[in-house]
N, CA, C and O atoms as a GROMACS GRO file, in nm:
protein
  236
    1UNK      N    1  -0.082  -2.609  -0.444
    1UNK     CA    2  -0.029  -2.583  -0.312
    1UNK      C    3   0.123  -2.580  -0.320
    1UNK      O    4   0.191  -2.663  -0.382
    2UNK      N    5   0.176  -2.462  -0.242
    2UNK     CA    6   0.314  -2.496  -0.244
    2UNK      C    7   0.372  -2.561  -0.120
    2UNK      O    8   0.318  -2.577  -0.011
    3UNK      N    9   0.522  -2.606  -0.168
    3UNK     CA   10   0.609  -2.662  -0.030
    3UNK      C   11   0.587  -2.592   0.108
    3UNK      O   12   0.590  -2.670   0.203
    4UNK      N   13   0.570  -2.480   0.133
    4UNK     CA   14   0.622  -2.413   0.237
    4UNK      C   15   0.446  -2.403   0.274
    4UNK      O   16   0.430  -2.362   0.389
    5UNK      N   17   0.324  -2.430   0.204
    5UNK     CA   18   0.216  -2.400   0.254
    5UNK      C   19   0.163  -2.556   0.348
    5UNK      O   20   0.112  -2.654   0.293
    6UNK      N   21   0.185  -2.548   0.460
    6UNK     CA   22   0.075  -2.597   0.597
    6UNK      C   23  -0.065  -2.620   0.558
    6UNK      O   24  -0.137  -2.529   0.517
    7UNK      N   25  -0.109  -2.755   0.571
    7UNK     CA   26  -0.280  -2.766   0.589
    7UNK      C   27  -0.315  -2.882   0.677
    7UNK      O   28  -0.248  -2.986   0.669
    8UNK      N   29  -0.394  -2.874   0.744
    8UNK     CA   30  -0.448  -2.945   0.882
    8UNK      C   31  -0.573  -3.031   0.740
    8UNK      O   32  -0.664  -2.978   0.676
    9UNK      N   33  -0.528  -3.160   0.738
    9UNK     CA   34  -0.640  -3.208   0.683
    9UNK      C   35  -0.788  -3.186   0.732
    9UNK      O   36  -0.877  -3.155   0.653
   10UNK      N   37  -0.808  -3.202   0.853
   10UNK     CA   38  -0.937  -3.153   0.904
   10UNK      C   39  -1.028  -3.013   0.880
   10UNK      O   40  -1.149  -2.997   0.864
   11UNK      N   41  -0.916  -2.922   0.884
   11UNK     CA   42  -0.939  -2.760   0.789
   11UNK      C   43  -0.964  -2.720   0.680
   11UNK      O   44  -1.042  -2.634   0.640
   12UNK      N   45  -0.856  -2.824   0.605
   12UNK     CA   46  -0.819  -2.742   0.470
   12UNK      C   47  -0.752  -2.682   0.429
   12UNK      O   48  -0.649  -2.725   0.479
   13UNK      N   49  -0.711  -2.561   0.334
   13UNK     CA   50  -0.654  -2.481   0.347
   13UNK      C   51  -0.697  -2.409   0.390
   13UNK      O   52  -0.816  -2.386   0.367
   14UNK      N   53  -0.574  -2.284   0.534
   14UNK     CA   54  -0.626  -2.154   0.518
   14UNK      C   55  -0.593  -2.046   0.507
   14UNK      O   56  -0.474  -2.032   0.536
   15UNK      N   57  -0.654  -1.935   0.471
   15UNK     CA   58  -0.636  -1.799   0.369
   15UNK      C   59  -0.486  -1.743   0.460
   15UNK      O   60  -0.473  -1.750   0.582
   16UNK      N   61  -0.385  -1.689   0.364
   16UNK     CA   62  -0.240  -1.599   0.407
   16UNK      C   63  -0.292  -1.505   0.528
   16UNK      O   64  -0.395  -1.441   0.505
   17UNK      N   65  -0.236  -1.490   0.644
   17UNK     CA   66  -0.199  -1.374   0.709
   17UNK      C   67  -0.048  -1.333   0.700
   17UNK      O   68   0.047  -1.402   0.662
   18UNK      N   69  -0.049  -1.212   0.741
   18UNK     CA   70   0.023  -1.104   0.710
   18UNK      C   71  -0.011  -1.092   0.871
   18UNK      O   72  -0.104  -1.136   0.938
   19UNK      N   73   0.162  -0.976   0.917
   19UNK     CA   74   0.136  -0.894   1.024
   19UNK      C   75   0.073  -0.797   1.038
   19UNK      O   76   0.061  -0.756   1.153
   20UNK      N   77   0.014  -0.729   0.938
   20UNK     CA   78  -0.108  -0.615   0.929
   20UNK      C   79  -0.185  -0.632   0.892
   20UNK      O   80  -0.246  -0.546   0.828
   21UNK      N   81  -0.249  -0.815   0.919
   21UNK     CA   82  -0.389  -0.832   0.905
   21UNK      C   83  -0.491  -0.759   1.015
   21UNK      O   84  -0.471  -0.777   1.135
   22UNK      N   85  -0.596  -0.680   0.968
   22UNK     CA   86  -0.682  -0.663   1.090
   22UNK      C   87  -0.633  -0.502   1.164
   22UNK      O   88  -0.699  -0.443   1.249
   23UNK      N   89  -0.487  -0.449   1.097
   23UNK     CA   90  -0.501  -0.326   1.117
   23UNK      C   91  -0.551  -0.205   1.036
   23UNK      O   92  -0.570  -0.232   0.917
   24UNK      N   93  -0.577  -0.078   1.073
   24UNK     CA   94  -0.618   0.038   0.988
   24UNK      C   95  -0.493   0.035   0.880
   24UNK      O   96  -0.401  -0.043   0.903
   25UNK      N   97  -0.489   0.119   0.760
   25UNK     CA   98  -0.366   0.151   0.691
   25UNK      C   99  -0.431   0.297   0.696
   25UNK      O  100  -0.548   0.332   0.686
   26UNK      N  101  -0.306   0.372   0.715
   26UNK     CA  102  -0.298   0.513   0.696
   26UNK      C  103  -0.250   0.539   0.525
   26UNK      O  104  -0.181   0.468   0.452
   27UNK      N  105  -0.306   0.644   0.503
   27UNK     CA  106  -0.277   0.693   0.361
   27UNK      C  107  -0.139   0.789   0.389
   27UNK      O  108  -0.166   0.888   0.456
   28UNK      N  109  -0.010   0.780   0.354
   28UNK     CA  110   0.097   0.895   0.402
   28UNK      C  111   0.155   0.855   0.269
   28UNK      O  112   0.151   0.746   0.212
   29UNK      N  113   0.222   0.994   0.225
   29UNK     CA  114   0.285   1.050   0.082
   29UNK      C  115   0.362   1.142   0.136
   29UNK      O  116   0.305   1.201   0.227
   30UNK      N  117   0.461   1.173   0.115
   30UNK     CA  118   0.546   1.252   0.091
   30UNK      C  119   0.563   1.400   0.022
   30UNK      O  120   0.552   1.377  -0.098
   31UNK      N  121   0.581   1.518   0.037
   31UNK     CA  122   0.528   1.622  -0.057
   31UNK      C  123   0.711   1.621  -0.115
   31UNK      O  124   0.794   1.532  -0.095
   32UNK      N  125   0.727   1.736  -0.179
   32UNK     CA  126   0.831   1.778  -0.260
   32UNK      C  127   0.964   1.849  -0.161
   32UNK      O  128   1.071   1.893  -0.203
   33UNK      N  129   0.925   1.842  -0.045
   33UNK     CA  130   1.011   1.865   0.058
   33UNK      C  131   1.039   1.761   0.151
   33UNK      O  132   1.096   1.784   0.257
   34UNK      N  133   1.000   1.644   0.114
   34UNK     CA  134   1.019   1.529   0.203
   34UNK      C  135   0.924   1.516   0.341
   34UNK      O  136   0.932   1.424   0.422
   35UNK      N  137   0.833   1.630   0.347
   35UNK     CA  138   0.742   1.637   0.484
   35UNK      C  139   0.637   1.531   0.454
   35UNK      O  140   0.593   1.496   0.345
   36UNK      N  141   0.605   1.486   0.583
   36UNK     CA  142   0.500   1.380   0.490
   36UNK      C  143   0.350   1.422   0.549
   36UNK      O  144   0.323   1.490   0.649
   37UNK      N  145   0.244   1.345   0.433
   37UNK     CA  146   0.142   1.436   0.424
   37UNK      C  147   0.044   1.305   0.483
   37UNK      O  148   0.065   1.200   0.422
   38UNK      N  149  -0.055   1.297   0.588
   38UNK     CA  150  -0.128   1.212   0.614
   38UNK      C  151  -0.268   1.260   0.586
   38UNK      O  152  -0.357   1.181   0.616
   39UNK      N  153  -0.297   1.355   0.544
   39UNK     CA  154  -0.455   1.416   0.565
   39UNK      C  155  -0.501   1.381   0.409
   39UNK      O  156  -0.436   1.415   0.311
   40UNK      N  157  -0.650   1.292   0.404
   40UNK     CA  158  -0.678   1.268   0.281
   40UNK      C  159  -0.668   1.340   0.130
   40UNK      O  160  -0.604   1.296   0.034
   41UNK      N  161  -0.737   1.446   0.137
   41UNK     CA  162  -0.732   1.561   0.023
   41UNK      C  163  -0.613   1.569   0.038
   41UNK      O  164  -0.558   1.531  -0.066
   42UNK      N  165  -0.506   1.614   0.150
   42UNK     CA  166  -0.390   1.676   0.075
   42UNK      C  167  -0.329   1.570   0.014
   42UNK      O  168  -0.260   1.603  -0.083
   43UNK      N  169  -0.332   1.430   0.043
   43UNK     CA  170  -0.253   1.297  -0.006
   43UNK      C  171  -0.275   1.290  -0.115
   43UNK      O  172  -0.182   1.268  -0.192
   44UNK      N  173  -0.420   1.309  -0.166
   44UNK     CA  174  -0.490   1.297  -0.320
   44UNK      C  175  -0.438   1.375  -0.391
   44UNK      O  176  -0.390   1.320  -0.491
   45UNK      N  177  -0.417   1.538  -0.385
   45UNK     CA  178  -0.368   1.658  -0.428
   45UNK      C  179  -0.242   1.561  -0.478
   45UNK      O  180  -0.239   1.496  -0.583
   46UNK      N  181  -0.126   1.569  -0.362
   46UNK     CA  182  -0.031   1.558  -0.399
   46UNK      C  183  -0.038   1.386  -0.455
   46UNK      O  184   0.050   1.349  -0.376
   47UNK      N  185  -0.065   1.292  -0.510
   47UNK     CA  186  -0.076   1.236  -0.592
   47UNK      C  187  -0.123   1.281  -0.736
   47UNK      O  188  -0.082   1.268  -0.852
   48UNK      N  189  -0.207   1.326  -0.686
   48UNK     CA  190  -0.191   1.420  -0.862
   48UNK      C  191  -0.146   1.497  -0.891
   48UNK      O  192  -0.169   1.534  -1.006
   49UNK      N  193  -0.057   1.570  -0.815
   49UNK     CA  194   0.040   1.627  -0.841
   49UNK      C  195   0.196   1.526  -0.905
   49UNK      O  196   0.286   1.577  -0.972
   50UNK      N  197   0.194   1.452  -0.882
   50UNK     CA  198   0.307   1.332  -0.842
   50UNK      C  199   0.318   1.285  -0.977
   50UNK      O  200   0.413   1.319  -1.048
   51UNK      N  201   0.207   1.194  -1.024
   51UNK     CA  202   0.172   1.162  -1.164
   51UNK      C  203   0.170   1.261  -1.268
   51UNK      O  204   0.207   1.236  -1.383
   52UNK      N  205   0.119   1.400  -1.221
   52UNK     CA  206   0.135   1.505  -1.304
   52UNK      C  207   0.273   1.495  -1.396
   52UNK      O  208   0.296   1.449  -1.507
   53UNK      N  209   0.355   1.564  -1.292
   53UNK     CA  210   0.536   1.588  -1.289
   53UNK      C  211   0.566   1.417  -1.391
   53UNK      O  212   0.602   1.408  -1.508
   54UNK      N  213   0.547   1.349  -1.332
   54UNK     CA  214   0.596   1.195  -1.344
   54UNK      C  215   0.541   1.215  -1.519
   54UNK      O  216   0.630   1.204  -1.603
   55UNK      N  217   0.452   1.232  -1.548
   55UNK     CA  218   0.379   1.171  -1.712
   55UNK      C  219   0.428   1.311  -1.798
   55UNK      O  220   0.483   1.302  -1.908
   56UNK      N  221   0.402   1.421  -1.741
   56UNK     CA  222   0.495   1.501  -1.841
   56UNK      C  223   0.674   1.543  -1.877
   56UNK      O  224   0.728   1.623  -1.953
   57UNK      N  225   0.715   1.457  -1.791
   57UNK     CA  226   0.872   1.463  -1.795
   57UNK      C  227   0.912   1.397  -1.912
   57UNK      O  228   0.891   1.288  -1.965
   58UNK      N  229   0.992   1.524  -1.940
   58UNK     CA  230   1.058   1.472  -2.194
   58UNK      C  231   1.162   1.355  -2.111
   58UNK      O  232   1.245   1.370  -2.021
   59UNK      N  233   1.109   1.222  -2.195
   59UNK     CA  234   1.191   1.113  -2.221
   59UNK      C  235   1.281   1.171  -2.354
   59UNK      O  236   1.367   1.100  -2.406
   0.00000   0.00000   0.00000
């Protein structure tokens, strides 16, 4: 347990929240023009597109 972690002996410990516990997450990427892309397939596309560029660039 760390310093900054709170426990109600009666409880126990309990599990981290976050402020975006309990909300949706949207999938959004960015394309090569800075527009950003929220629609699944195109997010996927351009992730493999992304890694593409990214793994064949000469070190």
């Amino acid at each position: 347990m760390t310093r900054t972690q709170k426990t109600d002996p009666e409880e126990g410990l309990k599990p981290p929240q976050g402020p975006h516990d309990g909300q949706p997450k949207a999938s959004v990427i960015s394309d090569a023009d800075e527009k950003l892309l929220t629609e699944g397939a195109v997010v996927l596309y351009r992730l493999s597109e992304y890694c593409s560029d990214l793994y064949s660039y000469p070190f």
